[in-house]
Residue, then its C-alpha position, 0 to 999 in steps of 0.5 A: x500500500x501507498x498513501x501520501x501524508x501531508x499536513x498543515x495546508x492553511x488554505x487562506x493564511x496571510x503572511x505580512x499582509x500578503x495573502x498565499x492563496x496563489x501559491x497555496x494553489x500551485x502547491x496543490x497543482x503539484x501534489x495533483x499532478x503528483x497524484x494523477x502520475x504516481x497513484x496511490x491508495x489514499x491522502x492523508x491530512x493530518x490538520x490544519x486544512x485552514x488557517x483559521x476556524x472561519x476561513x475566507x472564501x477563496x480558501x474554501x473554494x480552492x479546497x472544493x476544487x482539490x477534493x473534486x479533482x482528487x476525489x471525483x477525477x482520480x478516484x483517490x480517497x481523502x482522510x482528514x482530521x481537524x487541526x488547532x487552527x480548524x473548526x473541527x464543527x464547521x470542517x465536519x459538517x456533512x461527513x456522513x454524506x460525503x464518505x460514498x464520495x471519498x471524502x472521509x472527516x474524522x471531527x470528533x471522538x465518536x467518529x474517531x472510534x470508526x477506522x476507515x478501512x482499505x484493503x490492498x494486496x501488498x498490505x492487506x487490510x488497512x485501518x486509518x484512525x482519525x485522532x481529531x486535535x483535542x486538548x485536556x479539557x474536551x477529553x475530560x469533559x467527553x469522556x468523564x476522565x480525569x485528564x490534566x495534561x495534553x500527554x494524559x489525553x492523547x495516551x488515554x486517546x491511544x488507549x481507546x483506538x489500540x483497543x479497537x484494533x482488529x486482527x491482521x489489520x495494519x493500524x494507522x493514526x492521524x493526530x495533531x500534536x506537539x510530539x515532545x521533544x521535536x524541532x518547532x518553527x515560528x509560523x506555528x501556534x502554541x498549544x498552550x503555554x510552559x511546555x504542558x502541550x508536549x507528547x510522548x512518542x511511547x503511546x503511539x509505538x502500537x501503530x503501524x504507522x503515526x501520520x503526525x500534523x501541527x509542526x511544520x518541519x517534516x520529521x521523525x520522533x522516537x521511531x521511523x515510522x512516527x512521522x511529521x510530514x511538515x507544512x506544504x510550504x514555506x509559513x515563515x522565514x525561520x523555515x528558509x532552509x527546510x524541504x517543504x513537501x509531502x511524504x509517501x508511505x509504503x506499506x507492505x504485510x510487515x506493516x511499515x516499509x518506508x517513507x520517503x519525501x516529495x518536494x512541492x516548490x513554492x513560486x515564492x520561497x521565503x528568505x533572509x538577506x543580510x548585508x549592507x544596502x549597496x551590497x543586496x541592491x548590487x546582487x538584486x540586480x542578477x538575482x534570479x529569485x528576486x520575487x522571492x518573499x524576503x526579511x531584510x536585515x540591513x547591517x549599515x550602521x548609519x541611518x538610511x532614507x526609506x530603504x523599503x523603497x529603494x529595497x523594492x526597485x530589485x526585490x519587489x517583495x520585501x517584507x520586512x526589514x531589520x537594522x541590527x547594524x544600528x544598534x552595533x557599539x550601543x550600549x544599553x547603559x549609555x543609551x540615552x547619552x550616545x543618542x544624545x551625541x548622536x542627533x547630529x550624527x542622525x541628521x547628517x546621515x538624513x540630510x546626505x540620503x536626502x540631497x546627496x551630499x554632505x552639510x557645509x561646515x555652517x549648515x552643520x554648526x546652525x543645526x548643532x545649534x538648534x539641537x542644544x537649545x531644543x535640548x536645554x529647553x527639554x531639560x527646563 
C-alpha cells in the first residue's frame, strides 16, 4: 500500500499582509499532478486544512476544487482530521454524506472510534484512525476522565483506538500534536503555554504507522515510522532552509516499509538577506529569485532614507526589514547619552540620503545649534 501524508495546508493564511492563496494553489497543482502520475491508495491530512476556524472564501473554494479533482477525477480517497487552527464543527459538517464520495472527516471522538478501512494486496487490510486535535479539557469533559495534561489525553486517546484494533489489520493514526521533544518553527501556534502541550512518542509505538500534523518541519520522533510530514510550504522565514513537501508511505504485510519525501516548490520561497544596502541592491540586480518573499536585515550602521523603497526597485517583495547594524557599539547603559551625541550624527546621515551630499561646515554648526537649545529647553 501507498498513501501520501501531508499536513498543515492553511488554505487562506496571510503572511505580512500578503495573502498565499496563489501559491497555496500551485502547491496543490503539484501534489495533483503528483497524484494523477504516481497513484496511490489514499491522502492523508493530518490538520490544519485552514488557517483559521472561519476561513475566507477563496480558501474554501480552492479546497472544493482539490477534493473534486482528487476525489471525483482520480478516484483517490481523502482522510482528514481537524487541526488547532480548524473548526473541527464547521470542517465536519456533512461527513456522513460525503464518505460514498471519498471524502472521509474524522471531527470528533465518536467518529474517531470508526477506522476507515482499505484493503490492498501488498498490505492487506488497512485501518486509518482519525485522532481529531483535542486538548485536556474536551477529553475530560467527553469522556468523564480525569485528564490534566495534553500527554494524559492523547495516551488515554491511544488507549481507546489500540483497543479497537482488529486482527491482521495494519493500524494507522492521524493526530495533531506537539510530539515532545521535536524541532518547532515560528509560523506555528502554541498549544498552550510552559511546555504542558508536549507528547510522548511511547503511546503511539502500537501503530503501524503515526501520520503526525501541527509542526511544520517534516520529521521523525522516537521511531521511523512516527512521522511529521511538515507544512506544504514555506509559513515563515525561520523555515528558509527546510524541504517543504509531502511524504509517501509504503506499506507492505510487515506493516511499515518506508517513507520517503516529495518536494512541492513554492513560486515564492521565503528568505533572509543580510548585508549592507549597496551590497543586496548590487546582487538584486542578477538575482534570479528576486520575487522571492524576503526579511531584510540591513547591517549599515548609519541611518538610511526609506530603504523599503529603494529595497523594492530589485526585490519587489520585501517584507520586512531589520537594522541590527544600528544598534552595533550601543550600549544599553549609555543609551540615552550616545543618542544624545548622536542627533547630529542622525541628521547628517538624513540630510546626505536626502540631497546627496554632505552639510557645509555652517549648515552643520546652525543645526548643532538648534539641537542644544531644543535640548536645554527639554531639560527646563
Amino acid at each position: 500500500m501507498k498513501f501520501l501524508h501531508t499536513s498543515d495546508w492553511h488554505l487562506g493564511r496571510q503572511f505580512h499582509n500578503v495573502s498565499l492563496l496563489e501559491d497555496q494553489k500551485d502547491v496543490l497543482r503539484q501534489m495533483m499532478e503528483y497524484i494523477s502520475e504516481n497513484p496511490v491508495d489514499a491522502l492523508i491530512i493530518a490538520g490544519d486544512i485552514y488557517d483559521r476556524s472561519v476561513p475566507p472564501t477563496a480558501a474554501i473554494e480552492l479546497m472544493n476544487k482539490t477534493v473534486n479533482y482528487i476525489c471525483g477525477e482520480l478516484k483517490t480517497p481523502i482522510i482528514l482530521i481537524p487541526g488547532n487552527h480548524d473548526g473541527a464543527k464547521r470542517l465536519g459538517f456533512g461527513a456522513e454524506q460525503m464518505r460514498d464520495s471519498g471524502l472521509h472527516i474524522i471531527s470528533t471522538f465518536e467518529e474517531m472510534m470508526s477506522p476507515v478501512v482499505i484493503e490492498t494486496k501488498q498490505a492487506g487490510k488497512v485501518a486509518f484512525y482519525g485522532m481529531p486535535y483535542n486538548d485536556p479539557e474536551l477529553v475530560r469533559y467527553h469522556f468523564s476522565e480525569p485528564v490534566t495534561t495534553h500527554d494524559q489525553a492523547h495516551q488515554f486517546l491511544a488507549s481507546k483506538l489500540t483497543s479497537q484494533f482488529e486482527p491482521g489489520h495494519k493500524n494507522v493514526l492521524l493526530s495533531h500534536c506537539y510530539m515532545d521533544g521535536a524541532i518547532e518553527s515560528d509560523s506555528e501556534r502554541p498549544l498552550s503555554i510552559g511546555g504542558s502541550d508536549r507528547v510522548s512518542h511511547e503511546h503511539f509505538k502500537a501503530f503501524d504507522y503515526v501520520a503526525l500534523g501541527h509542526l511544520h518541519q517534516p520529521q521523525k520522533k522516537g521511531e521511523d515510522y512516527i512521522r511529521y510530514s511538515g507544512s506544504l510550504m514555506k509559513y515563515s522565514f525561520s523555515e528558509q532552509h527546510q524541504k517543504k513537501g509531502m511524504t509517501l508511505v509504503e506499506l507492505d504485510s510487515n506493516g511499515f516499509n518506508s517513507a520517503t519525501h516529495i518536494d512541492l516548490t513554492a513560486p515564492h520561497q521565503m528568505r533572509i538577506i543580510e548585508d549592507e544596502l549597496d551590497n543586496i541592491l548590487t546582487m538584486g540586480k542578477t538575482d534570479a529569485n528576486s520575487h522571492d518573499y524576503l526579511l531584510v536585515r540591513l547591517t549599515d550602521k548609519h541611518a538610511i532614507l526609506d530603504p523599503m523603497e529603494k529595497l523594492r526597485k530589485v526585490y519587489p517583495n520585501v517584507l520586512h526589514i531589520e537594522k541590527p547594524g544600528m544598534l552595533i557599539g550601543i550600549e544599553q547603559t549609555l543609551g540615552k547619552a550616545r543618542l544624545a551625541r548622536g542627533e547630529i550624527d542622525m541628521f547628517n546621515d538624513f540630510f546626505l540620503e536626502a540631497q546627496q551630499t554632505q552639510l557645509s561646515k555652517e549648515q552643520s554648526e546652525t543645526i548643532s545649534n538648534v539641537i542644544k537649545e531644543l535640548t536645554q529647553e527639554h531639560k527646563e
